[in-house]
GUNUTOR-270152 format. One line per 10 residues: number of its first residue (from 0); for each residue x, y, z of N, C-alpha, C. Coordinates in pm, whole numbers, always signed. Layout:
REM residues N
NUM	X,Y,Z,X,Y,Z,X,Y,Z; ... .
This chain:
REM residues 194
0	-6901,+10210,-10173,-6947,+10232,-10308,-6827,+10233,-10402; -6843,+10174,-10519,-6733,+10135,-10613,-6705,+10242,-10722; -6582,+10310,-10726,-6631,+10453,-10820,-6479,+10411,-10851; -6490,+10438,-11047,-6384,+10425,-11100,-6280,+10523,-11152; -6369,+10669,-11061,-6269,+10782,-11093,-6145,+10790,-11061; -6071,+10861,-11101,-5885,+10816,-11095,-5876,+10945,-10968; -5855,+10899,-10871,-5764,+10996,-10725,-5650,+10975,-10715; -5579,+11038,-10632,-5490,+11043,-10634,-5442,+10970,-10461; -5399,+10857,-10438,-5373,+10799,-10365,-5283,+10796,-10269; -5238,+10812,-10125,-5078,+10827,-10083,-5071,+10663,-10067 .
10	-4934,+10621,-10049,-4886,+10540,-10004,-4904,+10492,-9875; -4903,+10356,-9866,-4907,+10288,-9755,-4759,+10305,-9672; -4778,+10272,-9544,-4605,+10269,-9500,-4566,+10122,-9506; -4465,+10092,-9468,-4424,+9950,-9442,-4367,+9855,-9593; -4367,+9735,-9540,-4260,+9652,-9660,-4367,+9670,-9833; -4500,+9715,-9779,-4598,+9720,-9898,-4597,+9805,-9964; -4522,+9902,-9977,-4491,+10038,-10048,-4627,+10086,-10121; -4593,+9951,-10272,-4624,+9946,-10373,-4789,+9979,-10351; -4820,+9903,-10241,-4985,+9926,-10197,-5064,+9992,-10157; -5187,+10051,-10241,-5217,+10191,-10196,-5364,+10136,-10178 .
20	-5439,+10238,-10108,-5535,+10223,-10079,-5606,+10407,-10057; -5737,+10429,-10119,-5760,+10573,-10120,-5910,+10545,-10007; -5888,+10619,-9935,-6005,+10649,-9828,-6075,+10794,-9845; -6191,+10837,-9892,-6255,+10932,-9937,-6386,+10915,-9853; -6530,+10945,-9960,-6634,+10965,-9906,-6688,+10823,-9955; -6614,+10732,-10028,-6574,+10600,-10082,-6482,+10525,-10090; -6462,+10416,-10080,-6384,+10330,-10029,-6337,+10331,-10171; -6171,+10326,-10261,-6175,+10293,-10388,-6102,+10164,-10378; -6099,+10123,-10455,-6013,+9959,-10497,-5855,+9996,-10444; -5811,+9895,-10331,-5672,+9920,-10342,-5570,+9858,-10466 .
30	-5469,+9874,-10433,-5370,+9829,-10569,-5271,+9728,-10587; -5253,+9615,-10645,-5181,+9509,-10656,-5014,+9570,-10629; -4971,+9473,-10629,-4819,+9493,-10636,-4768,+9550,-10742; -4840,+9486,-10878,-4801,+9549,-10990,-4847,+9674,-11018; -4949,+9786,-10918,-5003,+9904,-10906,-5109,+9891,-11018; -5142,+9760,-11042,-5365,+9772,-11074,-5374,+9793,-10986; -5532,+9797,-11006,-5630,+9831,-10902,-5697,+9661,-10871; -5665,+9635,-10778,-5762,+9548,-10696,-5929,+9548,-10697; -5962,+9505,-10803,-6143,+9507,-10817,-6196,+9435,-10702; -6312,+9447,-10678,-6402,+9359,-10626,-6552,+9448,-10659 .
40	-6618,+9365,-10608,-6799,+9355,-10635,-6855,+9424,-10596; -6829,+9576,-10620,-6944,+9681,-10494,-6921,+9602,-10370; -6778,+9554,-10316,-6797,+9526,-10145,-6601,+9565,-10176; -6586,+9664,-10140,-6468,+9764,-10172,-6385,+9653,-10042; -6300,+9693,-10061,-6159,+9604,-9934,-6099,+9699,-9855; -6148,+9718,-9756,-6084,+9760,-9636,-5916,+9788,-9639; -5876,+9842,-9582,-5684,+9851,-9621,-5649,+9756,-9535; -5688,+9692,-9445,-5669,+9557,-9391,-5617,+9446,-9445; -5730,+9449,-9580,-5830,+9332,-9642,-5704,+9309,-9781; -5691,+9437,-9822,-5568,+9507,-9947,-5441,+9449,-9902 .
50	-5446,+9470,-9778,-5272,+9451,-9729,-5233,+9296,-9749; -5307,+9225,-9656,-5330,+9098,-9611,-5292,+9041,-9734; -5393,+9044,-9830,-5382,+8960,-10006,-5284,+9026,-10031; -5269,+9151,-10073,-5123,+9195,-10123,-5012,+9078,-10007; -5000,+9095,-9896,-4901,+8992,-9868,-4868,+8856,-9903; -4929,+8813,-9929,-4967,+8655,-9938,-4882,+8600,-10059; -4855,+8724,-10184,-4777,+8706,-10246,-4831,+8599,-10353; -4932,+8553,-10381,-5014,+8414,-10455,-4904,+8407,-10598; -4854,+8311,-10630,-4840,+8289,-10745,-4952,+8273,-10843; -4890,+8273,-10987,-4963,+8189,-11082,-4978,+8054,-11115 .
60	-5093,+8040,-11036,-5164,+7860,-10991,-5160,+7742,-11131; -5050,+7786,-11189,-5044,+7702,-11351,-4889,+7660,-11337; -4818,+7535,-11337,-4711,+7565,-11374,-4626,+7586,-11484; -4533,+7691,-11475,-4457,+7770,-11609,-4536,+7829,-11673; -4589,+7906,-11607,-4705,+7989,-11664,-4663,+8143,-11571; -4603,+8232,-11626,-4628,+8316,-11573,-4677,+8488,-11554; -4698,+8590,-11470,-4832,+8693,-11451,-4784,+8759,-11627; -4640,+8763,-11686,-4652,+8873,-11793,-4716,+8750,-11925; -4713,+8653,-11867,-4789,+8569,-12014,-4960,+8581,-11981; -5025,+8653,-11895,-5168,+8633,-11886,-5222,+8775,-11957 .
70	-5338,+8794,-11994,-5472,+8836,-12000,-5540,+8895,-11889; -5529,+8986,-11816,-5639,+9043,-11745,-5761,+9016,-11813; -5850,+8900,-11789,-5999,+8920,-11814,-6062,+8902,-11710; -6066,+8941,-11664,-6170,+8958,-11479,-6338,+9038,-11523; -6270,+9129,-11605,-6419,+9240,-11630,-6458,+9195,-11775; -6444,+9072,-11819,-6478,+9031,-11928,-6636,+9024,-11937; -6693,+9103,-12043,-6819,+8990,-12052,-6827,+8854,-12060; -6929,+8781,-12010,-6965,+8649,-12045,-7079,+8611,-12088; -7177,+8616,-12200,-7285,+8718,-12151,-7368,+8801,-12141; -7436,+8748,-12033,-7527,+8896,-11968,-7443,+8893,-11829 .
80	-7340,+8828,-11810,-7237,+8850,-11682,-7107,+8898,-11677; -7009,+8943,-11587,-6897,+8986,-11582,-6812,+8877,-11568; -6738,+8808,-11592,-6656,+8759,-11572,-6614,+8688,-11432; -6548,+8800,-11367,-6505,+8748,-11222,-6407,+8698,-11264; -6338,+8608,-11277,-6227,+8545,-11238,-6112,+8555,-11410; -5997,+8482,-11351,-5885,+8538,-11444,-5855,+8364,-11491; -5894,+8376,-11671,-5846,+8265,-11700,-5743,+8186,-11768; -5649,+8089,-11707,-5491,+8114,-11749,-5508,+7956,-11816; -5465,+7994,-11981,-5451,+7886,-12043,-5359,+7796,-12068; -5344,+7672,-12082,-5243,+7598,-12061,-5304,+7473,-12153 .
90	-5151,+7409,-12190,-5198,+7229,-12229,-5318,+7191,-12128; -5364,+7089,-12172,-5420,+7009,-12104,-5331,+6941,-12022; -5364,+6856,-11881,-5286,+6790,-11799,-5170,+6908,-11779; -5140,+6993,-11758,-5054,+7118,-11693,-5077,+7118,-11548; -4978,+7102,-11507,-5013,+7087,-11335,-5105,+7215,-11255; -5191,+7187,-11182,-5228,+7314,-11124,-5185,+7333,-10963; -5137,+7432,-10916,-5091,+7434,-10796,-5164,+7553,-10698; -5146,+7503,-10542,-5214,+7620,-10493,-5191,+7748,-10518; -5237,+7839,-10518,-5175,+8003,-10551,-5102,+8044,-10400; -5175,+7985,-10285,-5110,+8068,-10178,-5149,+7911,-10063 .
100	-5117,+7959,-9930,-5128,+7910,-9832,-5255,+7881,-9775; -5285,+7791,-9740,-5424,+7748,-9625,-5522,+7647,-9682; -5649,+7640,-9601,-5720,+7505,-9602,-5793,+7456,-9659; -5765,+7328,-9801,-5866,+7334,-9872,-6004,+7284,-9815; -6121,+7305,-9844,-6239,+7313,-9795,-6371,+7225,-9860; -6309,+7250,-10018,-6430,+7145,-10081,-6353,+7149,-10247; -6397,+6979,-10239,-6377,+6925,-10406,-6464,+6863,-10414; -6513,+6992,-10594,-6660,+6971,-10579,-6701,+6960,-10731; -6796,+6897,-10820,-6810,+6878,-10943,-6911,+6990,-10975; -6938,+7045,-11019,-7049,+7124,-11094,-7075,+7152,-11209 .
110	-7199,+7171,-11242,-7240,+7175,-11424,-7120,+7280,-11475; -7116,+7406,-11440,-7008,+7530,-11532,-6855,+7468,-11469; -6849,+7476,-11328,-6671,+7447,-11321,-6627,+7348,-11318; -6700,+7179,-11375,-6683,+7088,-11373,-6585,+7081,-11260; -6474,+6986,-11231,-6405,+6945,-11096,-6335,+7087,-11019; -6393,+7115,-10941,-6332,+7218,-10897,-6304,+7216,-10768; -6196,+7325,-10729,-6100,+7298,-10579,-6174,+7430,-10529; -6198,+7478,-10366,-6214,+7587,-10300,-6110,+7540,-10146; -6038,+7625,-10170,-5964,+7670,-10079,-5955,+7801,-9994; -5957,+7850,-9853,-5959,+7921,-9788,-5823,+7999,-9768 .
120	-5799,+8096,-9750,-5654,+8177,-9711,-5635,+8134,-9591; -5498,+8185,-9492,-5467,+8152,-9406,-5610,+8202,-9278; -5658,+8349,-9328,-5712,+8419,-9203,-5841,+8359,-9233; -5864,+8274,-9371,-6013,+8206,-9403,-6129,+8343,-9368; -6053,+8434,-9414,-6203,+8551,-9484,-6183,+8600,-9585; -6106,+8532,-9696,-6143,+8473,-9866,-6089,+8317,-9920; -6117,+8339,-10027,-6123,+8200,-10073,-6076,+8239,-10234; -6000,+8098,-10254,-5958,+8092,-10400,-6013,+7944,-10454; -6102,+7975,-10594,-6173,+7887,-10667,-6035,+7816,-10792; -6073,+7713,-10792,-6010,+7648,-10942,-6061,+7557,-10954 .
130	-6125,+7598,-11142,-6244,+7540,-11188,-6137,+7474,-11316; -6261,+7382,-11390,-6233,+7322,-11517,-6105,+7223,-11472; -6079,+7210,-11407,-5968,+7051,-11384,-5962,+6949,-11473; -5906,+6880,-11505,-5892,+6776,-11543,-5890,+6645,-11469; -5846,+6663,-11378,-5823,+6580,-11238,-5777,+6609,-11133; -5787,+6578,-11022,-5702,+6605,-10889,-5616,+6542,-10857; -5515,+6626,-10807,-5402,+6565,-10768,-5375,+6448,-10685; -5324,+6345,-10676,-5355,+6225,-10589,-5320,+6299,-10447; -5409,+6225,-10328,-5391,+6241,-10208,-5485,+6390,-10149; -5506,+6469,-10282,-5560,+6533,-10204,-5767,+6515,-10178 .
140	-5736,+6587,-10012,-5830,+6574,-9964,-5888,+6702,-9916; -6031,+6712,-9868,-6085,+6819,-9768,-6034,+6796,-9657; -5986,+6936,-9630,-5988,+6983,-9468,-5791,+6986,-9507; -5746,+6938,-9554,-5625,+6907,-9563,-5505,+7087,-9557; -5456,+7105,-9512,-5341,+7229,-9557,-5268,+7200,-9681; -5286,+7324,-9742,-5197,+7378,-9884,-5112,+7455,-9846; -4985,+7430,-9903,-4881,+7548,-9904,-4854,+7578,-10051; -4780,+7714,-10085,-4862,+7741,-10163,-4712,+7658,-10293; -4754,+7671,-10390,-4711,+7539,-10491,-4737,+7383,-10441; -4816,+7343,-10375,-4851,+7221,-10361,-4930,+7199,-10485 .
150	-4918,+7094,-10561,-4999,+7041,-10622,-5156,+7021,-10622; -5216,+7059,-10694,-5355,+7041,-10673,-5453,+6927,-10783; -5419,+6969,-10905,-5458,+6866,-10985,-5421,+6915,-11175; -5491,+6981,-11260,-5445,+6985,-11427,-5519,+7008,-11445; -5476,+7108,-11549,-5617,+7170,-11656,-5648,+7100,-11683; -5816,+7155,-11717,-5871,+7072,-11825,-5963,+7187,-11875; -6077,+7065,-11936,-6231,+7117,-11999,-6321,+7083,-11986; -6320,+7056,-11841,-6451,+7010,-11785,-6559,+7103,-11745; -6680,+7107,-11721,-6766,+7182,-11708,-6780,+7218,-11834; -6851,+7384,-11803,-6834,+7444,-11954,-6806,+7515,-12004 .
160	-6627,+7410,-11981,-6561,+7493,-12073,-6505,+7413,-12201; -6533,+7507,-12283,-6496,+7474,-12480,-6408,+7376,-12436; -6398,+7254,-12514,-6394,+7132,-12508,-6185,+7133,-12579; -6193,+7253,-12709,-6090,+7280,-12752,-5987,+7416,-12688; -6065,+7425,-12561,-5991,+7536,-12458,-5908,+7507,-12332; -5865,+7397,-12310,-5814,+7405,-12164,-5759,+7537,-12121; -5792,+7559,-12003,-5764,+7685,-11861,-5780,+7634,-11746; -5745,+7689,-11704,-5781,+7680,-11514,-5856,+7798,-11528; -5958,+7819,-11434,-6060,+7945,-11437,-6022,+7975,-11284; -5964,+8084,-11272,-5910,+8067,-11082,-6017,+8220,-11045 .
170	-6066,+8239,-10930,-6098,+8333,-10901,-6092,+8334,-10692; -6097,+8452,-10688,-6042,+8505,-10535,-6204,+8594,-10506; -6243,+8574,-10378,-6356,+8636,-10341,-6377,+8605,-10195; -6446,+8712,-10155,-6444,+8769,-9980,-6533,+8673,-9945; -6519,+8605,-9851,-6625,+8560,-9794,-6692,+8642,-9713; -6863,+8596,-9673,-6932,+8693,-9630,-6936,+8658,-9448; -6990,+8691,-9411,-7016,+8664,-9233,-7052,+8536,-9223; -7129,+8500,-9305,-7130,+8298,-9264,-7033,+8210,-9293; -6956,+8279,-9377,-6844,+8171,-9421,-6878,+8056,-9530; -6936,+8096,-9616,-7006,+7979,-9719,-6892,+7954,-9834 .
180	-6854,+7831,-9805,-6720,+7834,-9935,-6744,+7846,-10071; -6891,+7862,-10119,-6913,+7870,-10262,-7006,+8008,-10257; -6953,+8113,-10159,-7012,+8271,-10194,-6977,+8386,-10160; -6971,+8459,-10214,-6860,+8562,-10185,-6849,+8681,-10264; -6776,+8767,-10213,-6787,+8897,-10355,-6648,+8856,-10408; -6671,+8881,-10526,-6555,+8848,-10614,-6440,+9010,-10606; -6315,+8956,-10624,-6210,+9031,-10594,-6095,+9003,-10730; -6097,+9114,-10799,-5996,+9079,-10956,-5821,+9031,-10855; -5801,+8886,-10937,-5719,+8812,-10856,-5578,+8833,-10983; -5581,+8901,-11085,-5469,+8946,-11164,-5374,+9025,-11064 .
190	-5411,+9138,-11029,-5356,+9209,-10927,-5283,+9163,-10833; -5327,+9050,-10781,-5253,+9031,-10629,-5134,+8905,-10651; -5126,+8848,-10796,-5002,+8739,-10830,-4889,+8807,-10851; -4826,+8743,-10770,-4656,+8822,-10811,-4601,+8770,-10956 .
């Protein structure tokens, strides 16, 4: 259960210091590197789950774009919806690169994220979305390995997004027990970019 009261947390041991995680009569959001809180969807993250993404270290999937030039909007309205994901604006044609390591899975067009990439983490029990493209990067394919700054493809404003807005719309979310690359609880992905 997701409760946004402020506890008081101990520290993790190990190279993660910075990473906390509170175990109560509720699971609370663990904490980015930068000591947010790690959101997700009423499906709280295990200190496993906290550690793991805290390791991974993801950059900011824009290049020359970086975490003190963004916007936390994750809990944005949209709406009658929340947001979910963190959106980092850029020129148009701005390269977009993987945030972290592992296998992309599907490039896929849709009405809202027009060309969009889903990629799996290394342990492939989450996934990172990037929507609104402009294009994809040549060569890439499904099934293929990302490391992380590999090229992926450029903002754009495809789907629907404002035509006078280019972003990348990136979002991070758990996959569930089937493994469906387009479902998942969403996980605030501000937090976990170095």
């Amino acid at each position: 259960m997701r409760s946004d009261a402020p506890r008081s947390c101990p520290a993790l041991p190990g190279a993660l210091v910075m990473l906390t995680l509170c175990i109560a009569t509720s699971v609370m959001p663990a904490m980015g590197l930068d000591g947010t809180a790690i959101d997700g969807d009423a499906a709280e993250l295990t200190e496993a789950d906290a550690q793991l993404l805290a390791s991974y270290r993801l950059i900011v999937p824009v290049a020359g774009v970086t975490k003190r030039n963004l916007v936390d909007n994750y809990n944005e309205r949209r709406g009658s919806h929340l947001h979910e994901a963190l959106d980092i604006p850029a020129p148009r044609g701005t390269q977009v690169v993987a945030a972290g390591d592992g296998r992309l899975v599907k490039l896929f067009r849709s009405v809202a994220g027009g060309l969009t990439v889903y990629q799996l983490d290394p342990s492939e029990r989450f996934a990172y979305y990037y929507a609104h493209l402009d294009h994809y990067a040549q060569g890439l394919s499904e099934g293929m390995m990302l490391k992380r700054g590999d090229a992926i493809g450029a903002v754009g404003t495809t789907g629907d997004a404002p035509a006078d807005s280019p972003h990348l719309h990136f979002a991070v979310f758990r996959l569930g027990p089937e493994k469906q690359w387009w479902k998942g609880s969403p996980i605030n992905p501000f937090p976990l970019l170095d």
